[in-house]
C-alpha positions in Angstrom: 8.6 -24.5 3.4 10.0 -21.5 1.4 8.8 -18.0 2.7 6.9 -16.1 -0.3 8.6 -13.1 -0.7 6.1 -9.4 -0.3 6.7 -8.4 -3.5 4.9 -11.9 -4.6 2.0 -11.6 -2.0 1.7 -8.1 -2.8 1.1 -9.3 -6.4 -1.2 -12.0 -5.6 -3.7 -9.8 -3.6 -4.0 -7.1 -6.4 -6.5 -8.7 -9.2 -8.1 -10.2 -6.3 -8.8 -7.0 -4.4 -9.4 -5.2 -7.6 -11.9 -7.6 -9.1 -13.9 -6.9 -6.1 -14.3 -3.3 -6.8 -17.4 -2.4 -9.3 -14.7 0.1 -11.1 -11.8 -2.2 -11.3 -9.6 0.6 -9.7 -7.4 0.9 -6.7 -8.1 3.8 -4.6 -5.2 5.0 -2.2 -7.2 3.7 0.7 -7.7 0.2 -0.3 -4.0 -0.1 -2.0 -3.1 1.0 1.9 -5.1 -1.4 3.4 -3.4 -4.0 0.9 0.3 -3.5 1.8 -1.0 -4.2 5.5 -2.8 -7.8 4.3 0.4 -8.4 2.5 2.7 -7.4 5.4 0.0 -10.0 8.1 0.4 -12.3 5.2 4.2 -12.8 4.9 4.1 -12.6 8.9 2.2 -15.8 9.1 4.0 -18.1 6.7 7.4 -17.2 8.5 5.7 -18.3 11.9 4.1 -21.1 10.4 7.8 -22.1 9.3 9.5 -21.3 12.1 6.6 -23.6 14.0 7.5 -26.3 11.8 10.7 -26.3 11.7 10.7 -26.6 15.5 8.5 -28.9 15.8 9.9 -31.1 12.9 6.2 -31.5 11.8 4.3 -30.7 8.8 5.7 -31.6 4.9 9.5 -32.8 4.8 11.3 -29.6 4.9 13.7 -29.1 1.3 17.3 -29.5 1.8 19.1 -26.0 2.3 21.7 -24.4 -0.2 24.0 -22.9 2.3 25.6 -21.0 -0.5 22.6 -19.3 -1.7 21.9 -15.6 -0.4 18.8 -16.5 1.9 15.6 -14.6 0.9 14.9 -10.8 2.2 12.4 -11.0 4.8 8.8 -8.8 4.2 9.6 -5.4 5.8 6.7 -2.7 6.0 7.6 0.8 4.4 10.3 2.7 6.1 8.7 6.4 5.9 11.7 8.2 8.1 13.8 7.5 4.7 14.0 10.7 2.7 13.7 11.7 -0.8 14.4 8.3 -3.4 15.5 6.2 -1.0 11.9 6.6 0.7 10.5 6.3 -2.7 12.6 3.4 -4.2 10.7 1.2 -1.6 7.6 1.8 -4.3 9.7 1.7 -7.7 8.5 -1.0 -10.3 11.1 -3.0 -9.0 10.4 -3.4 -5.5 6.6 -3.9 -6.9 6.2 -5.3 -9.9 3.4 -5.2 -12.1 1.7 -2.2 -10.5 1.1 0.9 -12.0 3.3 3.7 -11.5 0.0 5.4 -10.9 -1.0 3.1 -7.9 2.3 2.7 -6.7 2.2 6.5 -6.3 -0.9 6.3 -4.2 0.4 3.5 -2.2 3.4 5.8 -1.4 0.9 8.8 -0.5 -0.9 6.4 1.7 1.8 4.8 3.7 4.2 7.5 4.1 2.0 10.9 3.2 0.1 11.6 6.8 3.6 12.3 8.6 5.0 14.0 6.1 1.7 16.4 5.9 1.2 16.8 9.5 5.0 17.9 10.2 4.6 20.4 7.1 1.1 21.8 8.5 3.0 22.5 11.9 5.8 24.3 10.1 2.8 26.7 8.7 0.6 27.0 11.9 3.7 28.5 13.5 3.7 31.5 11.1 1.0 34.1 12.9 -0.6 35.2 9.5 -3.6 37.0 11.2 -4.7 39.9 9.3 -3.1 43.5 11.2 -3.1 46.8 10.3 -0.8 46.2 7.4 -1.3 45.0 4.1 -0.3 41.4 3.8 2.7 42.4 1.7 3.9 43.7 5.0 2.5 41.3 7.3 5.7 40.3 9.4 3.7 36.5 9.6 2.9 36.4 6.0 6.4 37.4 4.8 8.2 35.2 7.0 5.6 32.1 5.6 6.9 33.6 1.9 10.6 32.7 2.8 9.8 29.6 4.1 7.5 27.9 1.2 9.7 29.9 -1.2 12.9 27.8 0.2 10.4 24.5 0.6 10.6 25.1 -3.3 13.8 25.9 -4.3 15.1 22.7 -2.5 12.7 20.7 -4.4 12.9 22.0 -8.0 10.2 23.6 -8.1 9.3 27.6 -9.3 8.0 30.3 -6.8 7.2 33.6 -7.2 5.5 36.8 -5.8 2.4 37.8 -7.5 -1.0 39.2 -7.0 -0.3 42.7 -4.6 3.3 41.2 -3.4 1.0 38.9 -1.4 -0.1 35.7 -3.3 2.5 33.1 -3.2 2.8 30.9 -6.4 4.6 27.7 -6.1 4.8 26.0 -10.0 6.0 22.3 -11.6 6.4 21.9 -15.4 6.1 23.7 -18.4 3.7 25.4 -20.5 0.6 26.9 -20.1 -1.0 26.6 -16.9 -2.9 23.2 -16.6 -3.9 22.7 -13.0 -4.0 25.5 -10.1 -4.6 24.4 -6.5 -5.9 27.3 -5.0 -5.4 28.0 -1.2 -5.5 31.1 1.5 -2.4 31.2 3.7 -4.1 34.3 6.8 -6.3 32.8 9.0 -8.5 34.6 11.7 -7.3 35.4 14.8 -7.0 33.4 17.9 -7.6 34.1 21.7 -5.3 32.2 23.8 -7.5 32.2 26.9 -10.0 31.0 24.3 -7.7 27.9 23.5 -6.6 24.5 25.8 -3.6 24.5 23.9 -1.5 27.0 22.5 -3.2 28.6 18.8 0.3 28.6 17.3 2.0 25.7 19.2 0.3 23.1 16.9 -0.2 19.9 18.4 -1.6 16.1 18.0 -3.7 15.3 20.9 -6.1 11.7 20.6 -5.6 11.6 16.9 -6.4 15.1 16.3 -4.0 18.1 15.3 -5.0 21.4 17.0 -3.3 24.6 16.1 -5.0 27.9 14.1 -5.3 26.8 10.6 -4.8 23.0 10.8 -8.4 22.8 9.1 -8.8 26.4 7.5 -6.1 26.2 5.2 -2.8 25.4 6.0 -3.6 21.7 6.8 -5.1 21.5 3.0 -2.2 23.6 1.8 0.2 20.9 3.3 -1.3 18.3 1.7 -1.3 19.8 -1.9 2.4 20.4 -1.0 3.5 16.9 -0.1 1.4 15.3 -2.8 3.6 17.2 -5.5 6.9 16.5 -3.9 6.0 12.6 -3.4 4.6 12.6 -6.8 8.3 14.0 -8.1 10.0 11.8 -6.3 8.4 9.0 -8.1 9.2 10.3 -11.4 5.8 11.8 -12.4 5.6 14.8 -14.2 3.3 17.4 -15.1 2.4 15.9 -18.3 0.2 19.1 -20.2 0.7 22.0 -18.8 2.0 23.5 -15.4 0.4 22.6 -11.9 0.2 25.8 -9.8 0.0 25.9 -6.1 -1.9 29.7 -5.4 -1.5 30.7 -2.3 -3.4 34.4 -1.1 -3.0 35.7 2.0 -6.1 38.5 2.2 -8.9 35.6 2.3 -10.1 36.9 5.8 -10.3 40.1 4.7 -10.3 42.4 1.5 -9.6 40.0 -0.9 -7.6 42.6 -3.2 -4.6 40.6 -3.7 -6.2 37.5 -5.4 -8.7 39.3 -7.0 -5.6 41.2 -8.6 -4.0 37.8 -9.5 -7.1 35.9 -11.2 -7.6 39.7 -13.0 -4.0 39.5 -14.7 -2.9 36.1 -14.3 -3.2 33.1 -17.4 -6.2 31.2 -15.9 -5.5 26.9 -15.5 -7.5 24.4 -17.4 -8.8 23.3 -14.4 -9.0 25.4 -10.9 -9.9 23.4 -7.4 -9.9 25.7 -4.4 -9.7 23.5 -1.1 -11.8 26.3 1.2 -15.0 24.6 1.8 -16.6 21.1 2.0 -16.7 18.0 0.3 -18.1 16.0 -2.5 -17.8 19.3 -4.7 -19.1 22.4 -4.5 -20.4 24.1 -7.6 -21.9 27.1 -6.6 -21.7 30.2 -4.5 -24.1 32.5 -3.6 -23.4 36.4 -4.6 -22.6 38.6 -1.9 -24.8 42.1 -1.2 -24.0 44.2 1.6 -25.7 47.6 2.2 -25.9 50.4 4.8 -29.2 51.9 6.3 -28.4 55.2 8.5 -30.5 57.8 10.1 -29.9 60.5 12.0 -29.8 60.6 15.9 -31.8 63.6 15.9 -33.9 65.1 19.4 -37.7 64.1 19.8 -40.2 66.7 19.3 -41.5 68.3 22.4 -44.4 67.2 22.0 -43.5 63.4 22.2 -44.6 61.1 25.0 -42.1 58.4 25.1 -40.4 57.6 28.5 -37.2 56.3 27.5 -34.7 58.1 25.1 -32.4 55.8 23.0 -28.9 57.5 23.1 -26.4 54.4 22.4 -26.7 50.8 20.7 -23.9 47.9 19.4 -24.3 44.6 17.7 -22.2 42.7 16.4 -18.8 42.3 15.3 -18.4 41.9 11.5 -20.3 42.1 8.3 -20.2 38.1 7.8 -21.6 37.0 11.1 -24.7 37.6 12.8 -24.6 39.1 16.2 -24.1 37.1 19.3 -24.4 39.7 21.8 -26.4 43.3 21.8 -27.0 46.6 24.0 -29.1 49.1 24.2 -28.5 52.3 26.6 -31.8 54.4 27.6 -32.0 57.6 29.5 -35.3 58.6 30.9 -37.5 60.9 28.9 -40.1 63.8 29.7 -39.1 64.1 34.1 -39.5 59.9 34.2 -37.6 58.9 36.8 -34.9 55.9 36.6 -37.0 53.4 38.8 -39.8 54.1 36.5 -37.4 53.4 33.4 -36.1 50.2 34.5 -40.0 48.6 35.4 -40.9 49.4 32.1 -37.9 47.9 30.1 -38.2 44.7 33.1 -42.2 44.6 32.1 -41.1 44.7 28.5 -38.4 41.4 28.9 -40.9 39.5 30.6 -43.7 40.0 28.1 -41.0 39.2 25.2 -39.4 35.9 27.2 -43.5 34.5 26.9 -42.8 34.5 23.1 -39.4 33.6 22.7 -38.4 30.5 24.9 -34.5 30.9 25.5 -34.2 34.4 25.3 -31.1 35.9 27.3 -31.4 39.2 28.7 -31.0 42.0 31.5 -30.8 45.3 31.8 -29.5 47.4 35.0 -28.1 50.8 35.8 -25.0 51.9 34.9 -22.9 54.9 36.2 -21.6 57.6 33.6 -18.5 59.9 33.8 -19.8 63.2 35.1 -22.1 62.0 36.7 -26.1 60.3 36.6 -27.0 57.0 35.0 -28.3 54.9 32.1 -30.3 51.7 31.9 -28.9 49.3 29.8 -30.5 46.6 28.0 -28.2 43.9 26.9 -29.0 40.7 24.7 -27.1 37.2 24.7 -27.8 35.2 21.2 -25.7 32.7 19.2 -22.9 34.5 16.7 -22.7 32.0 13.8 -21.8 33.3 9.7 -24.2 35.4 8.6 -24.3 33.0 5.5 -25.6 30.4 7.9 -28.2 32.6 10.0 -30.9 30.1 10.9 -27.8 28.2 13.1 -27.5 30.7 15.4 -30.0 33.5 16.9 -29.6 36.9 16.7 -29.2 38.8 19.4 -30.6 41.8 17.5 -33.6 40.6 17.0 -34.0 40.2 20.5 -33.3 44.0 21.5 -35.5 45.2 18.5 -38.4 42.8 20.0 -37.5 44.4 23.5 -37.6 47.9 22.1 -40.3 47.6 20.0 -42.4 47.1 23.7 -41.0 50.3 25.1 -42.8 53.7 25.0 -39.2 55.0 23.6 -39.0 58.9 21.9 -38.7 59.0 18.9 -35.4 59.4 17.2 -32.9 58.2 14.2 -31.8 55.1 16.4 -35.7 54.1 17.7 -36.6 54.4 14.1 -33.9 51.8 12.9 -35.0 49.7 15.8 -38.1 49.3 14.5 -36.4 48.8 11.2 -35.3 45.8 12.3 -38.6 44.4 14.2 -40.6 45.1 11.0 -38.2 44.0 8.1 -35.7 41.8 9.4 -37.0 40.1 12.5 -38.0 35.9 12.3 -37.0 36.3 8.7 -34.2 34.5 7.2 -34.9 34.4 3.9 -35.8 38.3 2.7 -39.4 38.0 2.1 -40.0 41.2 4.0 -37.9 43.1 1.8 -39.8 41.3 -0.9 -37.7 38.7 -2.3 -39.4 35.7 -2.6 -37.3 33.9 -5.5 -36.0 30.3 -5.0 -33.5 28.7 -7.2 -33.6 24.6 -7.5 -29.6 24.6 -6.8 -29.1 27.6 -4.4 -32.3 27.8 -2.6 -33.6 31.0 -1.8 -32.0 34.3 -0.8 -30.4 35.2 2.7 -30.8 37.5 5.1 -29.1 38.8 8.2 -28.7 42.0 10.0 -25.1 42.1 10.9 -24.2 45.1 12.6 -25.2 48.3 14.4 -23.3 51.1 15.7 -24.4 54.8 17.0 -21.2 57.3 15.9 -20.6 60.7 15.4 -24.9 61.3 16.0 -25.4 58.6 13.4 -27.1 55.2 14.2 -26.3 52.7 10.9 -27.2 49.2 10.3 -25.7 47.0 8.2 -27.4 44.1 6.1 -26.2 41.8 4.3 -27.5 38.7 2.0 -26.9 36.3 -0.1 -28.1 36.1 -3.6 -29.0 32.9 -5.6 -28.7 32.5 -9.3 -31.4 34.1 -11.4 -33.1 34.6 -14.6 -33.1 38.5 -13.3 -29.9 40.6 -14.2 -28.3 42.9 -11.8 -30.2 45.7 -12.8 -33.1 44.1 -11.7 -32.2 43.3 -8.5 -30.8 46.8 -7.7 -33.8 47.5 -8.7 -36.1 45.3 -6.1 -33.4 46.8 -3.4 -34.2 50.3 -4.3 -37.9 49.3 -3.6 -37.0 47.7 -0.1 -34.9 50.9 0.8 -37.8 52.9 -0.3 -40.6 51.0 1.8 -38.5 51.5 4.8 -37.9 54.8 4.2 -41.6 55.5 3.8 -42.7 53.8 6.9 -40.0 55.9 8.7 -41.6 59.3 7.8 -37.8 59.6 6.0 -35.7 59.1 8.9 -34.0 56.1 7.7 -32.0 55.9 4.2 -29.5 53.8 2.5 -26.0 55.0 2.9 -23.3 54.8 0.9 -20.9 51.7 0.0 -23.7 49.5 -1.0 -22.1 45.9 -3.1 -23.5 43.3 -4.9 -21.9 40.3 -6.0 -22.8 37.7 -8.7 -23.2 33.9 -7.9 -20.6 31.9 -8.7 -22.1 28.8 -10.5 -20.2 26.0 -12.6 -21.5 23.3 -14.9 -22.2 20.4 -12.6 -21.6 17.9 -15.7 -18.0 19.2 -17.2 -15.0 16.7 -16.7 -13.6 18.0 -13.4 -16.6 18.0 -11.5 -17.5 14.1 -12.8 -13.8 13.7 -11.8 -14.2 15.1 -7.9 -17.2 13.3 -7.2 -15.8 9.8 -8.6 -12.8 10.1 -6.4 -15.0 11.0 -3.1 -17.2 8.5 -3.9 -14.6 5.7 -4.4 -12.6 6.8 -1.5 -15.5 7.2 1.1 -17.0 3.7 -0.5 -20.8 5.1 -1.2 -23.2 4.1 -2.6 -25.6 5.6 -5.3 -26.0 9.2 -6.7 -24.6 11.7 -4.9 -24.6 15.6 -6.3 -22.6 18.3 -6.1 -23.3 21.1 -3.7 -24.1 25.3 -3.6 -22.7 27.0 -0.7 -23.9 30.2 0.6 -20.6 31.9 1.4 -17.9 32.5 -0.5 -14.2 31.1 -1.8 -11.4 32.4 -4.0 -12.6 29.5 -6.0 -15.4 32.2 -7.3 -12.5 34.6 -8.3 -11.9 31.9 -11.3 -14.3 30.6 -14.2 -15.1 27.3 -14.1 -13.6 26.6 -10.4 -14.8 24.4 -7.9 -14.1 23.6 -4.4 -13.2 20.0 -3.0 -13.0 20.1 0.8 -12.0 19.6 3.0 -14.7 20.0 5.2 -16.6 16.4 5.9 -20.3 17.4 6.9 -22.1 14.6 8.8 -17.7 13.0 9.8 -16.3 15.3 11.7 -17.9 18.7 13.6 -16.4 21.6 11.6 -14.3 24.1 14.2 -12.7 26.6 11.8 -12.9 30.2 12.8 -13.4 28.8 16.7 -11.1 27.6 19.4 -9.2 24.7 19.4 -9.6 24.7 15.8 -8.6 21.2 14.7 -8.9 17.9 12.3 -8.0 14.5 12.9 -5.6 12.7 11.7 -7.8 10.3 9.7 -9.9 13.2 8.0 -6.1 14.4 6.9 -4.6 11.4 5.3 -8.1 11.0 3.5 -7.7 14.4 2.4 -4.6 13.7 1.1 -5.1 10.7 -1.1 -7.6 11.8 -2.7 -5.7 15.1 -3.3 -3.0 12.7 -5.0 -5.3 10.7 -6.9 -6.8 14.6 -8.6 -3.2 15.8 -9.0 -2.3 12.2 -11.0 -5.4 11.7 -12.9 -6.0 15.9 -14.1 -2.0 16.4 -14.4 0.1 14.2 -14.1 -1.3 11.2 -16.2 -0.9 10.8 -20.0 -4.5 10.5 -20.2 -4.9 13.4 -18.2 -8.9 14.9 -18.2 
């Protein structure tokens, strides 16, 4: 019996395995899974033979040419090759009659995953947490610099130093920029003791690589990376324009180097940022931030409160809501201490009826020089502040506690109840007035974020996050003015707006242009569903919104995997990775590198 060869079986299962797909396309996946039928395939004819011919059953076996060169045996893909010799396993003539297109996503599925998980170690290991220093002087950052900026060189393709001296720009081709992938190379910081493994040791444990950016971005960097250089090796090209890799390094923080780059830079045909979740995501909400201060001015003499507010912190950053907060109290108008802490105890108890869950205490705490304060500390749930109803704020809490307490009356009481009558139970802004609610975005966002007593000033920071509307901006500076001015009002003046305050616009794309039909057919195929999906509007932000007409595509996977960035023992598995990647190739080929390119 002669042994059919893998290139043959290989040939056979193609129209069969494409005629079952409604599209009559390949996906990486499926062209994956078919080099492993083909490999089982050859497998069992040579022990079927090799049966036979021991047994001496079965048809008459044909007489041997002992001077022909016997047939090379099926082998599977050998990925630890490097460079062509890897790639010649998938040239037209070790698989004939497949597109160069699908042999390229074959080779991105077989030998892609190792290639991107050894490459997303190599970045993990550079610390680029945000310090002190710009990121142009970011001892992590620069070292990642030399690094990708030798990855490069040894590849044939450009890099260069843009934005602030901090955006990394790797680029294939010529002409005028036709595809950018658009990545952030800092990620946020990571507590050791936090961590099971080491943050910057990266590591595959049970199918899942753990290490401080795997997910959030250096593991979707890594794959944009390896699916040029495969790509090159294969003898694609860039076939209208360059394809830019965009690498910033000031996501986590100020932003200023990116911005500087979209400001200045030629803007690609076609932008995909890789910073958020999957199918697509077409919109973003605007940013607003804004400062509300008063004065930590004495009662009046005349005031009858029993506890005297002196010191108060929540929270730890402008983009997440607080998941711990403390008030300190000193007693007021000759009340003793015991008499302070049974009416801030009364006042917990009559709160925890209302609010099931509700973590706090309070006790007595020595100061230097002598004497003590009572203070009243808070445990919620810290989670984004563009996600608040996730989590619970722990602010809310203390404001409900204070707002039992016969507390004297000063700048920080004031913003207390600041927060128990505008902010408290309400997510969405409707206290301040805003009550708009766009089909796409939903409504508006709203979190209290932080609160600090310095220099005799208590401040409280807000922000929220603004859907699309009919409205300019001057309109809704407008409705803010009248929120600032209720609470103001309400405060007999003790509480205004201080200065700094931002808003941003939303970020919002045509759902129905060519590279967002393109996105969503690729997930789709690749994740085999079903039906009509859409496209989706998140309520933070991405560089992606730093660029007209961008979009992001992942890599997050709601409903696959539990997201873990910004936490500890930030990782992704293996499998979300290599999905990742092919369908990373597959929008690099068909926006790019194809003659038909969209």
């Amino acid at each position: 019996m002669r042994l059919c060869s893998y290139g043959l079986v290989l040939c056979l299962l193609v129209p069969a395995l494409a005629l079952a797909q409604p599209t009559g396309k390949l996906t990486p996946a499926q062209l994956h899974e078919l080099e492993r039928q083909a490999r089982i395939q050859a497998e069992k004819i040579q022990k079927l033979a090799a049966q036979q011919a021991k047994s001496g059953k079965g048809r008459p076996q044909p007489k041997i040419d002992k001077d022909k060169p016997k047939e090379e045996e099926p082998k599977p893909a050998n990925c630890k090759l490097t460079g062509a010799r890897r790639a010649a396993q998938f040239s037209e003539e070790a698989l004939p009659g497949i597109p160069l297109s699908e042999r390229y996503a074959l080779y991105v599925g077989a030998c892609g995953l190792e290639d991107v998980v050894g490459l997303t170690q190599q970045l993990v290991r550079f610390k680029t947490v945000r310090g002190d220093q710009p990121p142009a002087m970011n001892p992590g950052v620069v070292a990642m610099g030399r690094f990708l900026q030798q990855w490069a060189k040894a590849r044939g393709f450009g890099f260069r130093l843009a934005g602030r001296n901090d955006v990394f720009e790797l680029s294939w081709g010529q002409g005028a920029p036709r595809l950018g992938l658009v990545f952030h190379g800092d990620v946020v910081p990571a507590i050791p003791s936090e961590w099971k493994s080491k943050p910057f040791e990266p590591k595959v444990v049970n199918g899942r690589l753990y290490g401080r950016g795997v997910m959030d971005d250096k593991g979707p960097l890594a794959a944009a990376l390896v699916s040029l250089s495969m790509a090159q090796e294969m003898g694609l090209e860039p076939q209208k324009g360059k394809v830019l890799v965009i690498i910033g390094n000031d996501e986590e923080s100020s932003w200023e180097g990116m911005q500087e780059y979209a400001r200045v830079e030629q803007v690609p045909t076609h932008v995909i940022s890789m910073d958020s979740e999957y199918p697509v995501v077409v919109a973003q909400s605007g940013f607003v931030s804004l400062t509300l201060e008063a004065v930590l001015d004495a009662p009046d003499s005349n005031d009858s409160g029993m506890l005297l507010p002196v010191e108060a912190t929540a929270g730890e950053s402008l983009a997440q809501v607080p998941g711990s907060a403390s008030l300190s109290l000193m007693p007021f108008a000759g009340k003793s201490m015991e008499q302070g802490l049974a009416a801030v105890k009364a006042a917990m108890e009559s709160v925890r009826k209302e609010r099931p869950g509700l973590k706090a205490e309070v006790k007595a705490v020595p100061v230097a020089g002598g004497g003590s304060r009572i203070v009243l500390t808070t445990q919620g749930k810290a989670v984004p502040s563009s996600i608040p109803e996730q989590g619970r704020n722990a602010l809310w809490d203390l404001a409900a506690i204070a707002a039992r307490l016969p507390l004297a009356e000063n700048g920080l009481t004031a913003l207390l109840h600041t927060v128990t009558r505008r902010f408290d139970g309400d997510h969405h802004g409707e206290r301040l007035g805003f009550t708009e609610k766009d089909v796409l975005m939903g409504p508006l966002v709203s979190a209290v974020t932080l609160l600090r007593v310095k220099d005799g000033k208590a401040t409280l920071s807000v922000t929220l996050r603004r859907p699309r509307s009919e409205e300019g901006n001057e309109d809704f500076q407008a409705a803010l003015d009248h929120a600032v001015a209720l609470i103001n009002q309400e405060t007999d003046g003790r509480v205004v707006e201080g200065a700094g305050r931002y808003v941003g616009d939303p970020h919002v794309v045509d759902g129905t242009g060519p590279l967002v039909i393109t996105l969503m057919d690729i997930y789709k195929r690749h994740r085999n569903l079903r039906g009509d999906i859409a496209p989706l509007s998140i309520r933070g932000g991405t560089y992606a919104r730093l660029f007209p007409r961008a979009v992001d595509f992942g890599p997050d996977l709601k409903g696959v995997e539990s997201p873990s960035v910004h936490s500890a023992d930030e990782s992704i598995s293996l499998e979300h990775l290599g999905l990742t990647t092919q369908m990373l190739a597959e929008a690099l080929h068909t926006l790019a590198l194809s003659p038909n390119a969209q």
